[in-house]
PDB file with one MODEL, atoms N, CA, C and O in Angstrom:
MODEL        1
ATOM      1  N   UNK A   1       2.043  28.184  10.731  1.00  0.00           N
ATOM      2  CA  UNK A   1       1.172  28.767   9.736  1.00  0.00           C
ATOM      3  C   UNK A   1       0.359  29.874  10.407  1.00  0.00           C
ATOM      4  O   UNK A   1      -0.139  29.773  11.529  1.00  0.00           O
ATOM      5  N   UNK A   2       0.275  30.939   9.610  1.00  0.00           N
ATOM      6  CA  UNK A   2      -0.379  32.123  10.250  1.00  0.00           C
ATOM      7  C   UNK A   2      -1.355  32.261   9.118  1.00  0.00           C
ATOM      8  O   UNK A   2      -1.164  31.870   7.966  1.00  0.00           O
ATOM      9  N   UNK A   3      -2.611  32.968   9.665  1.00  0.00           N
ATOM     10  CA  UNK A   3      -3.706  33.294   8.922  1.00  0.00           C
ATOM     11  C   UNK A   3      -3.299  35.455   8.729  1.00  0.00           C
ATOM     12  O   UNK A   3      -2.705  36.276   9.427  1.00  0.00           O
ATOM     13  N   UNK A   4      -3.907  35.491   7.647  1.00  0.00           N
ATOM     14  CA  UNK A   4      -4.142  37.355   7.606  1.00  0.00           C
ATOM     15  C   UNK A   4      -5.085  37.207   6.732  1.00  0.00           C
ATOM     16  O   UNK A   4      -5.230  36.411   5.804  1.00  0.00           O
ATOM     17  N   UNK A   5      -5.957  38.398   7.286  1.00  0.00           N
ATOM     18  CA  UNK A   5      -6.698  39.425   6.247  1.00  0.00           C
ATOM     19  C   UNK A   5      -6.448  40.881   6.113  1.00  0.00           C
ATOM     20  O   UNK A   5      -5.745  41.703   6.700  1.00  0.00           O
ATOM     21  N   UNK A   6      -7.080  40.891   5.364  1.00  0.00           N
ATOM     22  CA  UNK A   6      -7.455  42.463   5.433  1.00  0.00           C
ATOM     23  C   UNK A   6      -8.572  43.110   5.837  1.00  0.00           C
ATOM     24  O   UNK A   6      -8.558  44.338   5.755  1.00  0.00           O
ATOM     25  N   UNK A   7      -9.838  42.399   6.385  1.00  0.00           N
ATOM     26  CA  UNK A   7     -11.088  42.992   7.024  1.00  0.00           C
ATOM     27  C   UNK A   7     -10.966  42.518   8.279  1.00  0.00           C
ATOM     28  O   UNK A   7     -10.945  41.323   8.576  1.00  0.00           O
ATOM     29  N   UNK A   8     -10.861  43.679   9.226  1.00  0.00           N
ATOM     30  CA  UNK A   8     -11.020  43.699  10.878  1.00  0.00           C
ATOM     31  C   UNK A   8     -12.514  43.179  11.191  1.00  0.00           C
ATOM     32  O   UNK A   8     -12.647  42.624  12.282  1.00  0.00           O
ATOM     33  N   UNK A   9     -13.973  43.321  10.140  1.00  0.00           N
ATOM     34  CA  UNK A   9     -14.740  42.737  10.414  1.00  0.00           C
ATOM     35  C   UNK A   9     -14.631  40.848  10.431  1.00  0.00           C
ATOM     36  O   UNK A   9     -15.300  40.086  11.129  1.00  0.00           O
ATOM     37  N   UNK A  10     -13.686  40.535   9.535  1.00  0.00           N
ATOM     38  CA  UNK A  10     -13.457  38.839   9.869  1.00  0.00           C
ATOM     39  C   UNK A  10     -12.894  38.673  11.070  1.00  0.00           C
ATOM     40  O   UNK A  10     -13.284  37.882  11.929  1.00  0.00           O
ATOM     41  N   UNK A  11     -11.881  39.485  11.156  1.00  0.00           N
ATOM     42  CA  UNK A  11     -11.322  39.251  12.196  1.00  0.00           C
ATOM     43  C   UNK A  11     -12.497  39.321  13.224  1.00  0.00           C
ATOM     44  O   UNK A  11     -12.942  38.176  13.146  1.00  0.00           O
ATOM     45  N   UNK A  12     -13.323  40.030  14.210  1.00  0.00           N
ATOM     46  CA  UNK A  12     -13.952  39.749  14.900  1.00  0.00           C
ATOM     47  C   UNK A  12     -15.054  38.438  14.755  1.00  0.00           C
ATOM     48  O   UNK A  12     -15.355  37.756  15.734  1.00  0.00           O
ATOM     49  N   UNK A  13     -15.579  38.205  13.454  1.00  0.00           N
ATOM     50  CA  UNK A  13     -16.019  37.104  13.283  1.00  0.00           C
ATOM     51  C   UNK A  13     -15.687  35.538  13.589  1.00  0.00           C
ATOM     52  O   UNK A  13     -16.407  34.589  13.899  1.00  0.00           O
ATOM     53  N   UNK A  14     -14.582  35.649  13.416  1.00  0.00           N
ATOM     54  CA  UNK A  14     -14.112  34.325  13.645  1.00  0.00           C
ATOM     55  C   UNK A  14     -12.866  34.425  15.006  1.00  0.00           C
ATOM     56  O   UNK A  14     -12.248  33.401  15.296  1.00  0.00           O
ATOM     57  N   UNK A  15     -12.677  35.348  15.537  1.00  0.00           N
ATOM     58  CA  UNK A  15     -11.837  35.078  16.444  1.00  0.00           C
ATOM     59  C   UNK A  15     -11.965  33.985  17.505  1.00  0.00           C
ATOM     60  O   UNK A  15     -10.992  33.468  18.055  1.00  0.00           O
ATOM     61  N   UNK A  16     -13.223  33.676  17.748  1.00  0.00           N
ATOM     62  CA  UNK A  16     -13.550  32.315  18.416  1.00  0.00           C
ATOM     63  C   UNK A  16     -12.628  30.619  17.940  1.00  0.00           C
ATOM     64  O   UNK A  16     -12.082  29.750  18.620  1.00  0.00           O
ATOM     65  N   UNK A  17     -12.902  30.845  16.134  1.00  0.00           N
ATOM     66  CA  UNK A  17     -12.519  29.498  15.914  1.00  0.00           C
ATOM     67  C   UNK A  17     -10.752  29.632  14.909  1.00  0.00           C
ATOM     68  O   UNK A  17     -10.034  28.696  14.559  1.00  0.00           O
ATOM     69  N   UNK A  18     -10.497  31.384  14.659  1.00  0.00           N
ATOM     70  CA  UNK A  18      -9.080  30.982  14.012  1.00  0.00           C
ATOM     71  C   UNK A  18      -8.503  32.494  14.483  1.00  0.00           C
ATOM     72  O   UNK A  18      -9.214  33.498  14.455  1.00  0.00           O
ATOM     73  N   UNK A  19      -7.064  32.491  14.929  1.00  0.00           N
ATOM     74  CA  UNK A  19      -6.390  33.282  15.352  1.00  0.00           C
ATOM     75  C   UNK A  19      -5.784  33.935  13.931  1.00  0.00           C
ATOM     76  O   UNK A  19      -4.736  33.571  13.398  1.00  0.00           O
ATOM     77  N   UNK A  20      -6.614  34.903  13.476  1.00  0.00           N
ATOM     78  CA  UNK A  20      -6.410  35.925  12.228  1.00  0.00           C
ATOM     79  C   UNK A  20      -5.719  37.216  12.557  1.00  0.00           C
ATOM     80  O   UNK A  20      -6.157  38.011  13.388  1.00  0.00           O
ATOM     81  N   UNK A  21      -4.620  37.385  11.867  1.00  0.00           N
ATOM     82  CA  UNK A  21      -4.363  39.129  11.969  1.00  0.00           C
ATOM     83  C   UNK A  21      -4.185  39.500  10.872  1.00  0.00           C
ATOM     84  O   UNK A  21      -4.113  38.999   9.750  1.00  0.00           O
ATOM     85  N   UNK A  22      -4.088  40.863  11.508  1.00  0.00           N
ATOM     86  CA  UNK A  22      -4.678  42.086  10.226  1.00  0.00           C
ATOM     87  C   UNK A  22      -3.425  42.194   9.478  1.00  0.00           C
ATOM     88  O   UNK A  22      -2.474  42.303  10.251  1.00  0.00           O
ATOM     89  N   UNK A  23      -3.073  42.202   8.169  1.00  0.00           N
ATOM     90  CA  UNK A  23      -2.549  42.115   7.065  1.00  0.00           C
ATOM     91  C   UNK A  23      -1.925  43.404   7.290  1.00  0.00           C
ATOM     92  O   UNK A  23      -2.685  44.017   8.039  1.00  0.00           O
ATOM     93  N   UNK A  24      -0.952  44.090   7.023  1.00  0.00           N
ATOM     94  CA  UNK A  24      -0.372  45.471   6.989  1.00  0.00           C
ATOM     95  C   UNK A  24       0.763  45.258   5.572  1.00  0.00           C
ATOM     96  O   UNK A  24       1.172  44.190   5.116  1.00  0.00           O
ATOM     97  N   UNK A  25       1.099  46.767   5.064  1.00  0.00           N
ATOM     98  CA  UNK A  25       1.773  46.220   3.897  1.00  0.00           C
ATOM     99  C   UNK A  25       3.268  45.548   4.701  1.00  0.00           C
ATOM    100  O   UNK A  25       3.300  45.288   5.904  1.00  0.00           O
ATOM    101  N   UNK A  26       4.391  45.356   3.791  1.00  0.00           N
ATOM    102  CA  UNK A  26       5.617  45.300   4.278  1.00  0.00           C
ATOM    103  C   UNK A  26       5.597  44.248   5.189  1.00  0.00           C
ATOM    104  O   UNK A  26       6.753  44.052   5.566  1.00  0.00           O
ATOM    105  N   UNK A  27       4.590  43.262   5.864  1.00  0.00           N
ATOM    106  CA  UNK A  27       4.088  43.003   6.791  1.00  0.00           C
ATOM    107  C   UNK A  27       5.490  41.300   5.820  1.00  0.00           C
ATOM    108  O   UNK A  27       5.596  40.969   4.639  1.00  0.00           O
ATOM    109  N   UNK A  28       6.133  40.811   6.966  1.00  0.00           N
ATOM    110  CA  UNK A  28       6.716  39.236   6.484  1.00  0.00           C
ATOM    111  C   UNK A  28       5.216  38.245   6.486  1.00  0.00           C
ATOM    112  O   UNK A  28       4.140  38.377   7.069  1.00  0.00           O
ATOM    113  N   UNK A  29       5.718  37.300   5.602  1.00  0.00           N
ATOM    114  CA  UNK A  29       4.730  36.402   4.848  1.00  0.00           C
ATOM    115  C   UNK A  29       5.779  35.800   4.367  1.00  0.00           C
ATOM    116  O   UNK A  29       6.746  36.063   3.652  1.00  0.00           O
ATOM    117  N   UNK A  30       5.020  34.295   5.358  1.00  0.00           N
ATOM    118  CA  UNK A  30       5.484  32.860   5.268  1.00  0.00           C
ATOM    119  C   UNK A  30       5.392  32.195   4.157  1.00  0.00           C
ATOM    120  O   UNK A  30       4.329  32.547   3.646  1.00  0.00           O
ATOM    121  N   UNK A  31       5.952  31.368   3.442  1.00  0.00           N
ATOM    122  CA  UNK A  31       5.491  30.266   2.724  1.00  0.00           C
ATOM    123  C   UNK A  31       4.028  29.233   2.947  1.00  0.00           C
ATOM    124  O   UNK A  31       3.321  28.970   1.974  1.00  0.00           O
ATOM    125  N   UNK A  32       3.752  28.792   4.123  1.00  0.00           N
ATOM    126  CA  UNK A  32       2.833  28.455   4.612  1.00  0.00           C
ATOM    127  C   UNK A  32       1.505  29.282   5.452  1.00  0.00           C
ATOM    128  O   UNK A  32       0.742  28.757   6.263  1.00  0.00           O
ATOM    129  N   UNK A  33       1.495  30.876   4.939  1.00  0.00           N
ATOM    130  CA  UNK A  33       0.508  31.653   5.357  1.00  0.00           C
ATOM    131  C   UNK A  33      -0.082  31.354   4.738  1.00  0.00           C
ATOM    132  O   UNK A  33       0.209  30.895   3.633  1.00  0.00           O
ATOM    133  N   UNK A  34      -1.637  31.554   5.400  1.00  0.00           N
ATOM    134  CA  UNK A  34      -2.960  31.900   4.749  1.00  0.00           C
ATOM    135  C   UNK A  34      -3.491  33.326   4.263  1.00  0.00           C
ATOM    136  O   UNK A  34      -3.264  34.271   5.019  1.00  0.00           O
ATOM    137  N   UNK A  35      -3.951  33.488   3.465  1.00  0.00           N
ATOM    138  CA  UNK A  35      -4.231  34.855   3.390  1.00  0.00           C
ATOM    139  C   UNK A  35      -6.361  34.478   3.079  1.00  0.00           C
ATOM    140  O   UNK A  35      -6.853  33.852   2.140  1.00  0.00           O
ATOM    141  N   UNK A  36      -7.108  35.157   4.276  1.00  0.00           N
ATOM    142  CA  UNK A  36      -8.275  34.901   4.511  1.00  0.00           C
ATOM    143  C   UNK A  36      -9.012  35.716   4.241  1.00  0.00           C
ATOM    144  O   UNK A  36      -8.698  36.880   4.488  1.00  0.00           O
ATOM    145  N   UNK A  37     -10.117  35.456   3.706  1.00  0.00           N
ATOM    146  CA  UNK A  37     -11.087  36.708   3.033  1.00  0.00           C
ATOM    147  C   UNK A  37     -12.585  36.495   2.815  1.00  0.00           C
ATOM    148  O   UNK A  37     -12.718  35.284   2.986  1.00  0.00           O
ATOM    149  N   UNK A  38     -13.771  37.002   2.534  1.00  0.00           N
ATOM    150  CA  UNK A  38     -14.960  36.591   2.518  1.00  0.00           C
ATOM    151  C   UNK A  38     -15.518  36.458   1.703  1.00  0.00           C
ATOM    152  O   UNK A  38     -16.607  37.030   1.647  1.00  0.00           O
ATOM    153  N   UNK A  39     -14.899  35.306   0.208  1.00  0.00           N
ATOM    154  CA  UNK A  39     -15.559  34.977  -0.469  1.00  0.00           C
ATOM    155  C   UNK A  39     -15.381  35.943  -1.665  1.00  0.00           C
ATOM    156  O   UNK A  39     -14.214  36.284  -1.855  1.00  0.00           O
ATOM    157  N   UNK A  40     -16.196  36.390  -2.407  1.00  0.00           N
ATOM    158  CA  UNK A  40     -15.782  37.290  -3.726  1.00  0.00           C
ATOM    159  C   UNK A  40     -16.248  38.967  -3.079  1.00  0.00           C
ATOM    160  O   UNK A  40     -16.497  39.843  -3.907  1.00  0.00           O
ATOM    161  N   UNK A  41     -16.302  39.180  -2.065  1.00  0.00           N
ATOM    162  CA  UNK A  41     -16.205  40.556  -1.424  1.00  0.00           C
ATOM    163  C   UNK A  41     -14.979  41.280  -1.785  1.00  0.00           C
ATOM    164  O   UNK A  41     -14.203  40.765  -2.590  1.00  0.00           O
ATOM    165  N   UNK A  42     -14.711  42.523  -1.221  1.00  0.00           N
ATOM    166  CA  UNK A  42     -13.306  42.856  -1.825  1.00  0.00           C
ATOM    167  C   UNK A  42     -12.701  42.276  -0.508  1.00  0.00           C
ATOM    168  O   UNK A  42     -11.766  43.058  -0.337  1.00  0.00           O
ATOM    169  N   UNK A  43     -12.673  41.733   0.127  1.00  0.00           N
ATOM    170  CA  UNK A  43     -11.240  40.914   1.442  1.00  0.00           C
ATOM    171  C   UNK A  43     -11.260  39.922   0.922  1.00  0.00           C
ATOM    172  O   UNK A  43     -10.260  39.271   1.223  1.00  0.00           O
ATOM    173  N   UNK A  44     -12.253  39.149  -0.103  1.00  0.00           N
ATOM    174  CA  UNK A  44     -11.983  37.995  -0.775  1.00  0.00           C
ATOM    175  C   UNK A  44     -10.496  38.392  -1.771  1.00  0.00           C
ATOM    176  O   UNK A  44      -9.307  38.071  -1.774  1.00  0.00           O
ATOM    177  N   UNK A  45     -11.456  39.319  -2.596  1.00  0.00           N
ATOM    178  CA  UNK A  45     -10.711  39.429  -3.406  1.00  0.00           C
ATOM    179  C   UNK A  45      -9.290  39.990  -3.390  1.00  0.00           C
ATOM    180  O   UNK A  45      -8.476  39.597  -4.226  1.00  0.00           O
ATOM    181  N   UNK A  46      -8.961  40.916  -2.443  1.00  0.00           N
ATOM    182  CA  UNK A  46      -7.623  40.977  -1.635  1.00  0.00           C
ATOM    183  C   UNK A  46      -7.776  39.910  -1.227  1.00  0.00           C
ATOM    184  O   UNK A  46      -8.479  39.465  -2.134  1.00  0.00           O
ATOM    185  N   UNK A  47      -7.667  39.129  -0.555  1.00  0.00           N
ATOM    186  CA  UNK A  47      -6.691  37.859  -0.589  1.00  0.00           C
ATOM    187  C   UNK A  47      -6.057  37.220  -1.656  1.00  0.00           C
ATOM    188  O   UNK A  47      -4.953  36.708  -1.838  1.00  0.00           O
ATOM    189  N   UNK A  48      -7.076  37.399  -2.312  1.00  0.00           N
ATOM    190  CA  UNK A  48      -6.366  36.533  -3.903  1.00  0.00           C
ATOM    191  C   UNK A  48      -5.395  37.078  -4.334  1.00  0.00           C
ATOM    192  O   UNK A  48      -4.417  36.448  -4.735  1.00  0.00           O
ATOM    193  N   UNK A  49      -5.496  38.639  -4.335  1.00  0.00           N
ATOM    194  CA  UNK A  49      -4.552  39.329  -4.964  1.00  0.00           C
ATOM    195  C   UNK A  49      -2.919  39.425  -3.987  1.00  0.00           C
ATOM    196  O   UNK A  49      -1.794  39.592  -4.458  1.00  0.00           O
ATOM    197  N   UNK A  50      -3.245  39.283  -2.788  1.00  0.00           N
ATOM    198  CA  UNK A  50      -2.220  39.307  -1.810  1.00  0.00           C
ATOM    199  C   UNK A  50      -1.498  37.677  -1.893  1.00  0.00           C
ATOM    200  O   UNK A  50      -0.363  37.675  -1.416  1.00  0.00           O
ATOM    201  N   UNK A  51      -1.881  36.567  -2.318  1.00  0.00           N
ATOM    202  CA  UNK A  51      -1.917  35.454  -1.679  1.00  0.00           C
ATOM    203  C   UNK A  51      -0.897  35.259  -3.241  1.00  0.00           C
ATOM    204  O   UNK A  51       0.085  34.517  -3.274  1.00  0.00           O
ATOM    205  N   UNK A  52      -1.355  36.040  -4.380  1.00  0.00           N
ATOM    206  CA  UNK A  52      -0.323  35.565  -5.733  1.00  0.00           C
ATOM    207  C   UNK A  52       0.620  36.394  -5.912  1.00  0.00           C
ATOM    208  O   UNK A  52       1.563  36.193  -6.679  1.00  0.00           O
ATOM    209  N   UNK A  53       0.412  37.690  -5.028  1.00  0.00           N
ATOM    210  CA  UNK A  53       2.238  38.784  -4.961  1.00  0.00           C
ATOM    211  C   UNK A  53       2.803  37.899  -3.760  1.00  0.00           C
ATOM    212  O   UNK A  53       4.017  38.099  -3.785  1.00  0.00           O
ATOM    213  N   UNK A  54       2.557  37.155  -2.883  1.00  0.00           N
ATOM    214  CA  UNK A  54       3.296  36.679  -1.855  1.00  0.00           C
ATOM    215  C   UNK A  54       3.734  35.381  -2.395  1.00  0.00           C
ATOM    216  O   UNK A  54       4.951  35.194  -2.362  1.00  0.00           O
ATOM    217  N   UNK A  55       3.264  34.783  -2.710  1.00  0.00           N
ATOM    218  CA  UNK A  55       3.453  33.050  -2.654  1.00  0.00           C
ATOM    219  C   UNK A  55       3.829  32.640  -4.617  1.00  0.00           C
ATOM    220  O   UNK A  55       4.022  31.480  -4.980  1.00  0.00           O
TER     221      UNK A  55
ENDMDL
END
């Protein structure tokens, strides 16, 4: 299972407790990816939107 976002600011945030990378288009996406974001921000909200064209 792999985590992505789309904000390089999460990514530095949490690199301590979850190994996140940066989302690119075209990018393969697992069945069991995460797609990670901050809540109803827009990286929240890209996730949501990324997480229901992928899965």
């Amino acid at each position: 299972m792999k985590f992505h976002t789309t904000s390089k600011k999460l990514i530095e945030n949490v690199k301590d407790f979850y190994n996140i990378v940066l989302y690119k288009a075209y990018k393969s996406i697992g069945k069991e990816d995460v797609f990670v974001g901050w809540g109803r921000k827009n990286s929240g909200l890209k996730a949501i939107a990324l997480a229901k064209k992928h899965h």
